[in-house]
MOPAC internal coordinates of N, CA, C and O (Angstrom, degrees):
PM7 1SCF
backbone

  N    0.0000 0     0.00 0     0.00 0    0    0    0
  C    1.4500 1     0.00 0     0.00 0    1    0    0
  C    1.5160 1   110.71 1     0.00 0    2    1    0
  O    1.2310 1   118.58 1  -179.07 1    3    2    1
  N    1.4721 1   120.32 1     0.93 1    3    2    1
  C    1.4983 1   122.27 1  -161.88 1    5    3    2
  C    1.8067 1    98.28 1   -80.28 1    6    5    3
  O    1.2310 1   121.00 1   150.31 1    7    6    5
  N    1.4473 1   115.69 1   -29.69 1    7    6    5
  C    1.6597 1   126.93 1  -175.30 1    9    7    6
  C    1.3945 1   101.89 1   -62.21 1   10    9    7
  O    1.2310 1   109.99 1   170.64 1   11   10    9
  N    2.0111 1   136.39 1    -9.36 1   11   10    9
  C    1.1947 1   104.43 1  -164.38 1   13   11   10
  C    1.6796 1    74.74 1  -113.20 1   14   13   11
  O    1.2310 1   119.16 1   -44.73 1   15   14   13
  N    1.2706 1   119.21 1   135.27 1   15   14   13
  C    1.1477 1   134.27 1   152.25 1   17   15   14
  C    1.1651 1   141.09 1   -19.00 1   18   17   15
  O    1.2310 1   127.64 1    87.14 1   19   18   17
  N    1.3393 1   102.89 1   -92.86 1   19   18   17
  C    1.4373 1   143.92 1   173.66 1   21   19   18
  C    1.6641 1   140.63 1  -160.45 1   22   21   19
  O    1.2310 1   112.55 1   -30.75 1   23   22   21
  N    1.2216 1   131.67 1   149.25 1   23   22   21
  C    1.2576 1   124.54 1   168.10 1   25   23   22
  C    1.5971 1   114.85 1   -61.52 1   26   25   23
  O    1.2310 1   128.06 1   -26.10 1   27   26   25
  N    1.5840 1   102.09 1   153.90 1   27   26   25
  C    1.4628 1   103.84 1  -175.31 1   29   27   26
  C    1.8867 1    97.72 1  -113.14 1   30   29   27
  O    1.2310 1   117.16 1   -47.35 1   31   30   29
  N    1.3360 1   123.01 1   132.65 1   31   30   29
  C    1.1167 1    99.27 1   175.88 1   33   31   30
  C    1.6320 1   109.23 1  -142.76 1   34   33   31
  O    1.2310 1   113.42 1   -82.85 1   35   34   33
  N    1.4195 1   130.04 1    97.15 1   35   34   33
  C    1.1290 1   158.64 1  -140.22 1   37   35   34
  C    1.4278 1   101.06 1  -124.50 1   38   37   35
  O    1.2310 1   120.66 1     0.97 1   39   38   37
  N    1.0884 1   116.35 1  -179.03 1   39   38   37
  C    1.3652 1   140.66 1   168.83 1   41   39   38
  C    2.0101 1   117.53 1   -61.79 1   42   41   39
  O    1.2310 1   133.61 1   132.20 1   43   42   41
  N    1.7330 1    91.29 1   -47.80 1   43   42   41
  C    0.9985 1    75.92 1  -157.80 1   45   43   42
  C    1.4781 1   100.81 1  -108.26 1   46   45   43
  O    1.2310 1   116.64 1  -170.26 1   47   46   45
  N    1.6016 1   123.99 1     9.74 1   47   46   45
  C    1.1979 1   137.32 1   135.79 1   49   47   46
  C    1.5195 1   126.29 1   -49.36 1   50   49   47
  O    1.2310 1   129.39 1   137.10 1   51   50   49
  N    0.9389 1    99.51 1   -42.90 1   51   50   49
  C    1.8897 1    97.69 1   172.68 1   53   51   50
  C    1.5757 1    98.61 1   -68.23 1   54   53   51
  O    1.2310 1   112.21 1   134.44 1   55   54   53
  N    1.2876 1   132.31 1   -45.56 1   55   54   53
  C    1.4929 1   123.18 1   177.77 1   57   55   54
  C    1.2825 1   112.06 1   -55.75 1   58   57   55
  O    1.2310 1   113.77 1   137.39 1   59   58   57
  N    1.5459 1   129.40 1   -42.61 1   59   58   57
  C    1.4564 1   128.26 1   177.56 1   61   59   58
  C    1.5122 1   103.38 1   -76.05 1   62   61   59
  O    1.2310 1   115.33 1  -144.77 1   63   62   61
  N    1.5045 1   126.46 1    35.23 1   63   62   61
  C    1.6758 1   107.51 1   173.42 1   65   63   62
  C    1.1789 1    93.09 1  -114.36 1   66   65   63
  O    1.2310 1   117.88 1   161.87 1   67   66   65
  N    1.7334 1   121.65 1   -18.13 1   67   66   65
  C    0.9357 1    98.45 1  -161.89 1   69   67   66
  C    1.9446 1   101.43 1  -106.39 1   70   69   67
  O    1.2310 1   120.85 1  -177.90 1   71   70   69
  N    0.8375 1   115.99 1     2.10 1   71   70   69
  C    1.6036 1   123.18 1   151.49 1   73   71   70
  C    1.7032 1   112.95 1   -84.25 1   74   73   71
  O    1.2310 1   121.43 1  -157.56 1   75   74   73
  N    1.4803 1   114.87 1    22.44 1   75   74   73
  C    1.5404 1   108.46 1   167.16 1   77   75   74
  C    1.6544 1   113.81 1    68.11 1   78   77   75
  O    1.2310 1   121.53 1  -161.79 1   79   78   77
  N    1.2213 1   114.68 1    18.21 1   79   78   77
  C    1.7156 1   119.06 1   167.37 1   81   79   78
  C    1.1355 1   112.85 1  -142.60 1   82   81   79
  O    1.2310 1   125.04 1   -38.83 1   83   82   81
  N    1.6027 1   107.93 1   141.17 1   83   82   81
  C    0.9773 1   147.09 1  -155.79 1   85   83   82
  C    1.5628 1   142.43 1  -108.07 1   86   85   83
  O    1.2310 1   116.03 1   -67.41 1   87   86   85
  N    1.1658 1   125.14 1   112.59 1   87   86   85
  C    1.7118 1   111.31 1  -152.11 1   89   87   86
  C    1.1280 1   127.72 1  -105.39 1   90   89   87
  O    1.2310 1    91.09 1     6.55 1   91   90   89
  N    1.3704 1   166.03 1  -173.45 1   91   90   89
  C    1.2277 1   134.72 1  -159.97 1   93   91   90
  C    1.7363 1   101.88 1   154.07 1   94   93   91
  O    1.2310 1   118.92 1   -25.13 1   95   94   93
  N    1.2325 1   119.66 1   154.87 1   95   94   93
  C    1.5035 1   105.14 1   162.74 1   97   95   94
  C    1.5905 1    95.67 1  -133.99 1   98   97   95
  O    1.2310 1   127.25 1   -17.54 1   99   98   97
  N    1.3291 1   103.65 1   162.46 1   99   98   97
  C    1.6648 1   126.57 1  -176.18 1  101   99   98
  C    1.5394 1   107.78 1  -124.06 1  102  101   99
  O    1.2310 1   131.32 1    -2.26 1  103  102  101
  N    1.0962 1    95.75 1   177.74 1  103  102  101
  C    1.8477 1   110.37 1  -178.06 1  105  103  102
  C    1.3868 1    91.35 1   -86.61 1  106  105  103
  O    1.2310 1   117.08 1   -33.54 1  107  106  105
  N    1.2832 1   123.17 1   146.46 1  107  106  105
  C    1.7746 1   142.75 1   175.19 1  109  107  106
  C    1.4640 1    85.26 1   -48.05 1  110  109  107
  O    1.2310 1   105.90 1   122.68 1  111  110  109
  N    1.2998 1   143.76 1   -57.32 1  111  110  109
  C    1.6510 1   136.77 1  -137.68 1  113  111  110
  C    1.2152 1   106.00 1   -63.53 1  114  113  111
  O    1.2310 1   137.21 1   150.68 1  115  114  113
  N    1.1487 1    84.27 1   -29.32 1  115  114  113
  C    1.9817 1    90.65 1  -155.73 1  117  115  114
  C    1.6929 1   108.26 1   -77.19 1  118  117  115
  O    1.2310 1   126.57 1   -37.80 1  119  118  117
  N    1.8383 1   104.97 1   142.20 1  119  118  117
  C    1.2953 1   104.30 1   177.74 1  121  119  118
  C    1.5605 1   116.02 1  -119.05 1  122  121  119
  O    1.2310 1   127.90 1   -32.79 1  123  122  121
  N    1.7074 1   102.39 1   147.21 1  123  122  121
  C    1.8987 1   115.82 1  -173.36 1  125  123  122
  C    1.8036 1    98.23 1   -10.33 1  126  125  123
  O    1.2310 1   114.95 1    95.14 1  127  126  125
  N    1.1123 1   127.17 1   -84.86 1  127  126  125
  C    1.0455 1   155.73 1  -161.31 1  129  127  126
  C    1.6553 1   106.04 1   -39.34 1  130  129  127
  O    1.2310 1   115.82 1   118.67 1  131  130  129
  N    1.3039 1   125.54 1   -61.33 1  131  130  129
  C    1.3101 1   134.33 1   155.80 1  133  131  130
  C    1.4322 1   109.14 1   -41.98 1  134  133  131
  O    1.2310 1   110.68 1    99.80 1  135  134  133
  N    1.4633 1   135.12 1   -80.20 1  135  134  133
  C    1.3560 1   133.33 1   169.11 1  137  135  134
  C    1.4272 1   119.32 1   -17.63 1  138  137  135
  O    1.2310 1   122.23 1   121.52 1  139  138  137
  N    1.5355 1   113.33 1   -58.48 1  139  138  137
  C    1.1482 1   117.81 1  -173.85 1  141  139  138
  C    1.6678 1   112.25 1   -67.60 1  142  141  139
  O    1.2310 1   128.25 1   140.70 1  143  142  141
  N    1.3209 1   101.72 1   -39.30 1  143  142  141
  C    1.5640 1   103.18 1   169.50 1  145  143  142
  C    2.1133 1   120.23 1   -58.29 1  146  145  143
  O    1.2310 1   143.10 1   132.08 1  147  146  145
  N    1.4012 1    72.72 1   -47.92 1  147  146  145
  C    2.1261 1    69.52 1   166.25 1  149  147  146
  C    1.4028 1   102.33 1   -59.93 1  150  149  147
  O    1.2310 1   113.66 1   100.86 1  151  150  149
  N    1.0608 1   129.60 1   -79.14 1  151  150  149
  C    1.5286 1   133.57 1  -155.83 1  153  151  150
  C    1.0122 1   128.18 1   -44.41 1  154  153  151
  O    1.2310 1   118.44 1   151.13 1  155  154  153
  N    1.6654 1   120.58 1   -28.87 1  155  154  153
  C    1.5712 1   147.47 1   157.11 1  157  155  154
  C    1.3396 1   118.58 1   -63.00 1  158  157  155
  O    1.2310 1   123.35 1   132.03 1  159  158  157
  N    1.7267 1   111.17 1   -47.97 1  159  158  157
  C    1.6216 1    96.55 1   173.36 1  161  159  158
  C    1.2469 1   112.46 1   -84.37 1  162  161  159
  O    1.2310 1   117.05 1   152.83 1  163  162  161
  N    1.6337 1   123.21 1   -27.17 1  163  162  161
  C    1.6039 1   127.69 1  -175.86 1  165  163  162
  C    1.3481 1   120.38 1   -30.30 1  166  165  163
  O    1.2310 1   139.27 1   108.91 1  167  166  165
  N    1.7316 1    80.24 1   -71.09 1  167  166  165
  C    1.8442 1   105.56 1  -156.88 1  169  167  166
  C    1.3888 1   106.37 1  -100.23 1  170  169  167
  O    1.2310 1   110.96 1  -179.93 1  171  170  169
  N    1.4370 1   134.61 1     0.07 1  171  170  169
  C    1.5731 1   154.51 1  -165.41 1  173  171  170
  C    1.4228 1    98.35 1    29.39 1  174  173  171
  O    1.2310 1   128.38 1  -101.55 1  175  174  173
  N    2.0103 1   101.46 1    78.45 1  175  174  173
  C    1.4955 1    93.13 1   162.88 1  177  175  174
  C    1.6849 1    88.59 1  -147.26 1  178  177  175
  O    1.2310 1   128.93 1     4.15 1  179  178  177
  N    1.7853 1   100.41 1  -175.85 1  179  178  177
  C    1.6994 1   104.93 1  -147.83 1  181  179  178
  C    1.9724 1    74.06 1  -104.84 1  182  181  179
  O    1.2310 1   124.30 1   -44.94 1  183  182  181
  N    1.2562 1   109.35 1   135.06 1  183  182  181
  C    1.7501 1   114.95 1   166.19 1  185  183  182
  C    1.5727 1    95.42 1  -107.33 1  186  185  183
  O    1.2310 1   120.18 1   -36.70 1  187  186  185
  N    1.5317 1   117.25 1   143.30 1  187  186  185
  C    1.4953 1   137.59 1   160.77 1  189  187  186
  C    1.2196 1   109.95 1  -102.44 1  190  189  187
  O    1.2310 1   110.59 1   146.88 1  191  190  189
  N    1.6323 1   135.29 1   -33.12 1  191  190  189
  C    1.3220 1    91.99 1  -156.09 1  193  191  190
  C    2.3269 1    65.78 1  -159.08 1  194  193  191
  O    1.2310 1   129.16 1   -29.28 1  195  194  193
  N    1.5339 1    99.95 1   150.72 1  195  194  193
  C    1.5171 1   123.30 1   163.04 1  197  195  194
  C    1.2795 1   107.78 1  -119.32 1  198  197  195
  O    1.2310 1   124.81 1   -33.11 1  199  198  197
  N    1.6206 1   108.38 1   146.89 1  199  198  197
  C    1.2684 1   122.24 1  -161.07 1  201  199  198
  C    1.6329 1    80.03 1  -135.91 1  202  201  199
  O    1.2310 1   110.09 1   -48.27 1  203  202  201
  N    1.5769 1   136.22 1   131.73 1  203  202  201
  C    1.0966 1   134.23 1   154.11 1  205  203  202
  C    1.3771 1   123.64 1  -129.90 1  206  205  203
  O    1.2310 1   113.94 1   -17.11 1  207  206  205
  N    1.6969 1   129.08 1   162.89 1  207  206  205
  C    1.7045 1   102.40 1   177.33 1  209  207  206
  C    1.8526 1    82.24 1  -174.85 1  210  209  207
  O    1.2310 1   119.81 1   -41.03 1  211  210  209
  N    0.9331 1   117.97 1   138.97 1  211  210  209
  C    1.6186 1   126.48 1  -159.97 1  213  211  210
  C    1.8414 1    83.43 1   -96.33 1  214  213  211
  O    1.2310 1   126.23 1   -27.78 1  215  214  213
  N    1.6821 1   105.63 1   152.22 1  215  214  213
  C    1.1291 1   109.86 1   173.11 1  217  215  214
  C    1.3753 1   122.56 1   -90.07 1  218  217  215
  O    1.2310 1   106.16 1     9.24 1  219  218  217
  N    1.3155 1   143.31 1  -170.76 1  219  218  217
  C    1.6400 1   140.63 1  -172.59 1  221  219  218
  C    1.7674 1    96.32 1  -109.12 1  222  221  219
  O    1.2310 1   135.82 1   -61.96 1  223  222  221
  N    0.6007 1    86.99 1   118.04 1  223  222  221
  C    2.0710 1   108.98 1  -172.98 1  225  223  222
  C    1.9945 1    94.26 1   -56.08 1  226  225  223
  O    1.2310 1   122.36 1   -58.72 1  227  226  225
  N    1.5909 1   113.09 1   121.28 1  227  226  225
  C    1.5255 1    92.41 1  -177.45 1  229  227  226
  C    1.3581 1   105.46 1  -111.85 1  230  229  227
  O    1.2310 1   109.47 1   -21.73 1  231  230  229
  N    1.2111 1   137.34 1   158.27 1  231  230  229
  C    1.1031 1   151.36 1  -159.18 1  233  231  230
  C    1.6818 1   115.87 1   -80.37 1  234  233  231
  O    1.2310 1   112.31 1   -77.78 1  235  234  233
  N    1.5262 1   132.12 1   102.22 1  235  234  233
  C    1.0325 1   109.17 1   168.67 1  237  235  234
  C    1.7611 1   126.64 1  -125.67 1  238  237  235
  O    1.2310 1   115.50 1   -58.11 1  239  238  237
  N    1.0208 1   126.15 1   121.89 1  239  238  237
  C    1.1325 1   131.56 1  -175.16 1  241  239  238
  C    1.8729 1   118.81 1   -73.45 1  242  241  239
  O    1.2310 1   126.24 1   -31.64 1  243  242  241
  N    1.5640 1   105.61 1   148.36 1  243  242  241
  C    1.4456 1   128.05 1  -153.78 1  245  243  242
  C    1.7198 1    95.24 1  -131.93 1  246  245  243
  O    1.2310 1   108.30 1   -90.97 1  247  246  245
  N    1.2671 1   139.48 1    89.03 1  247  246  245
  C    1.3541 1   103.67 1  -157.09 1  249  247  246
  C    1.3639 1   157.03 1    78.17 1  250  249  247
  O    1.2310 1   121.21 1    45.61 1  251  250  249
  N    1.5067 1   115.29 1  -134.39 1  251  250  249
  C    1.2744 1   123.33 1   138.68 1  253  251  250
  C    1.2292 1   118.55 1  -121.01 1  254  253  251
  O    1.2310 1   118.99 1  -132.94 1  255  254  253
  N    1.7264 1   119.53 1    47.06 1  255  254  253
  C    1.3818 1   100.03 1   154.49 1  257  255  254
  C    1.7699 1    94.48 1  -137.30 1  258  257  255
  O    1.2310 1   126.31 1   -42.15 1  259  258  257
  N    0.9780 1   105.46 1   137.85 1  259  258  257
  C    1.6565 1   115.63 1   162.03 1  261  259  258
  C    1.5449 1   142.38 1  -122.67 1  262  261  259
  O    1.2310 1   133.49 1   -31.28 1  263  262  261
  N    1.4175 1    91.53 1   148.72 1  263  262  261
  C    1.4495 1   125.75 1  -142.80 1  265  263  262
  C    1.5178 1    92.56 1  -119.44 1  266  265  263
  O    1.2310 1   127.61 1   -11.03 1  267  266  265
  N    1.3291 1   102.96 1   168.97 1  267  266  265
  C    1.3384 1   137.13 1   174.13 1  269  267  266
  C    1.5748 1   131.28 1  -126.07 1  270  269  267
  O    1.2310 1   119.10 1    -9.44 1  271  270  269
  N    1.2256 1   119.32 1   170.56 1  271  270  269
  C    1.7205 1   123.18 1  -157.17 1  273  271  270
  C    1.4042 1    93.30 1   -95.45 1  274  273  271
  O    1.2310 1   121.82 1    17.36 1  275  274  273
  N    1.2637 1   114.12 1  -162.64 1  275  274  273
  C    1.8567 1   128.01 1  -160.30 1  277  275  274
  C    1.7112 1    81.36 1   -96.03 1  278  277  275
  O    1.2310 1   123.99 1   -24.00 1  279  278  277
  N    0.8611 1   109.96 1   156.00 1  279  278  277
  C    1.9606 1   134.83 1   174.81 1  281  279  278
  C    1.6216 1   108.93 1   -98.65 1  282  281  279
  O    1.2310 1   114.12 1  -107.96 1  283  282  281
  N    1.2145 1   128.73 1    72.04 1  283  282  281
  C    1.4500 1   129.22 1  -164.00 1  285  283  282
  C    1.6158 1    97.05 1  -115.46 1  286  285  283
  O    1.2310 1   124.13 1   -19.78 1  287  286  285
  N    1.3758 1   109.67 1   160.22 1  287  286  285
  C    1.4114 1   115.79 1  -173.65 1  289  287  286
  C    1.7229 1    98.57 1  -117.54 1  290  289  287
  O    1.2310 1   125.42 1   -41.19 1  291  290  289
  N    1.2878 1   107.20 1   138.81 1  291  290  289
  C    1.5977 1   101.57 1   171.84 1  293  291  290
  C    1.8631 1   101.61 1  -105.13 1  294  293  291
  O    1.2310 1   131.07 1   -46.63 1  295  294  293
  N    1.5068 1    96.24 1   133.37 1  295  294  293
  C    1.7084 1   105.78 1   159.55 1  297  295  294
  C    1.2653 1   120.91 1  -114.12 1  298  297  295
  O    1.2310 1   119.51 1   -15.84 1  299  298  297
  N    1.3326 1   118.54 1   164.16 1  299  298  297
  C    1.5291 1   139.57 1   166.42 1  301  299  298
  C    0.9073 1   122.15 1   -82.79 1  302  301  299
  O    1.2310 1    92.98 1   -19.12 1  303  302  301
  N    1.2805 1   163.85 1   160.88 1  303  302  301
  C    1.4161 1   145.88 1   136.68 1  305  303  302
  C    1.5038 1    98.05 1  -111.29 1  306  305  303
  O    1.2310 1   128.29 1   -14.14 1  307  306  305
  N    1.2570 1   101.64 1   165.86 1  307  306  305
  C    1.8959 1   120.15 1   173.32 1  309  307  306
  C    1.4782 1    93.96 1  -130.82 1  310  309  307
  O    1.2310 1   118.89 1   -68.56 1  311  310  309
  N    1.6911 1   119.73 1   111.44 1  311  310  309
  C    1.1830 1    92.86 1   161.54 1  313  311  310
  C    1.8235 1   103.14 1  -123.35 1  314  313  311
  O    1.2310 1   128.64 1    -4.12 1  315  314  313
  N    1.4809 1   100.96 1   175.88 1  315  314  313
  C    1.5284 1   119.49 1  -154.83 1  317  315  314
  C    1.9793 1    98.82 1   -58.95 1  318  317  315
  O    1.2310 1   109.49 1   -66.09 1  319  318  317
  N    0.5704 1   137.30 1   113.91 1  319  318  317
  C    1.7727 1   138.53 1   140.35 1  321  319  318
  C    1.0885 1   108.85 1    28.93 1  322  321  319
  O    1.2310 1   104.91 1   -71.20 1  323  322  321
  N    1.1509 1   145.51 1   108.80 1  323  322  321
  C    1.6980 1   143.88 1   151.68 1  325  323  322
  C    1.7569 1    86.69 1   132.07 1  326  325  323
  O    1.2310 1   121.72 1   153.43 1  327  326  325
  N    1.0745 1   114.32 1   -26.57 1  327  326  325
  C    2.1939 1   111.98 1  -144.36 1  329  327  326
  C    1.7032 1    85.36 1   -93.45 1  330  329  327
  O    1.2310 1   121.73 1   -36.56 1  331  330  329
  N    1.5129 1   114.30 1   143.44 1  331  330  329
  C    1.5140 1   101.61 1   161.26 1  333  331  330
  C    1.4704 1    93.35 1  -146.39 1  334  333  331
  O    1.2310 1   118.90 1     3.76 1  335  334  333
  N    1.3889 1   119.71 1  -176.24 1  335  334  333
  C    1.5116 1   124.38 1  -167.21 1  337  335  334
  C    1.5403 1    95.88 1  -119.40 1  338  337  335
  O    1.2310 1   119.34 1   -43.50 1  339  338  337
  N    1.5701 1   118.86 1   136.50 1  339  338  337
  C    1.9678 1   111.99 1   147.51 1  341  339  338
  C    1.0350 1   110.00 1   -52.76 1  342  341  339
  O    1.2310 1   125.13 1   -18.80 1  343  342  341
  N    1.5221 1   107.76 1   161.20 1  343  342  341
  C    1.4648 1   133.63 1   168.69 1  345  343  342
  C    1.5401 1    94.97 1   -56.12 1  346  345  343
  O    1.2310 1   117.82 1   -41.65 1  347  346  345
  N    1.3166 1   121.76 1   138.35 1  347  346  345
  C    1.7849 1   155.48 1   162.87 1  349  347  346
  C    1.2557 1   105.09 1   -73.98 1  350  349  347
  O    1.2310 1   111.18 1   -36.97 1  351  350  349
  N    1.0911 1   134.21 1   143.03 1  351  350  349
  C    1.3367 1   150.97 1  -165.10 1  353  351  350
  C    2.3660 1    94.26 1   -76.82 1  354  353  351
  O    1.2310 1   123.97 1   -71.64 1  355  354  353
  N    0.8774 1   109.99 1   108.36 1  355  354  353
  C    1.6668 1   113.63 1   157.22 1  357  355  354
  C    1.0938 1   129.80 1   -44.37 1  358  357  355
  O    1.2310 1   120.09 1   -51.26 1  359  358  357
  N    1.5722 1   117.43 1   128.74 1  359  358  357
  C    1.5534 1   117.91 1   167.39 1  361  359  358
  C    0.9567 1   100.82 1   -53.14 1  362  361  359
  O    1.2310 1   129.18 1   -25.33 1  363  362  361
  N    1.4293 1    99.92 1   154.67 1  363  362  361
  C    1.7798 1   108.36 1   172.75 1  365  363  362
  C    1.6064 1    92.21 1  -118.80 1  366  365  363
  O    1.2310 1   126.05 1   -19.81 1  367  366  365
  N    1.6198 1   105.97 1   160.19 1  367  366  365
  C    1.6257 1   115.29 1  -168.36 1  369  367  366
  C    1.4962 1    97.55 1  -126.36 1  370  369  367
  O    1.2310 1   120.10 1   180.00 1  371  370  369

């Protein structure tokens, strides 16, 4: 369970809670299939459908040399009717 990050909770994440999906970002490594396997034994609920899409790496500067942010992938989940997830622990800023 250490690959899922954190919860994402946005605007348009609060709209997908209430259609039963769920947002979140993961480490790049990790694949649909693995995720779905955490999330099923974790939280003991039924997932239908993964939604995934890697984020755009943003630029941050040190000086004069520059660098970049962590490479994390954000997913969706769909899960089945009746099943819902707790709140995920928050990035902190």
């Amino acid at each position: 369970m250490d690959r899922i990050k954190y919860a994402i909770f946005t605007d348009k994440s609060s709209r997908l809670v209430e259609k039963n999906q769920y947002t979140s970002n993961v480490e790049s490594g990790s694949t649909k299939t693995e995720i779905k396997h955490w999330v099923e034994l974790f939280f003991g609920v039924k997932v239908i459908a993964m939604n995934s899409h890697r984020l755009p790496r943003k630029g941050r500067r040190m000086g004069p040399i520059m660098g970049h942010t962590m490479h994390y992938r954000r997913i969706i989940i769909t899960l089945q009717p009746g099943y819902s997830i707790p709140p995920l622990r928050k990035k902190r800023t």
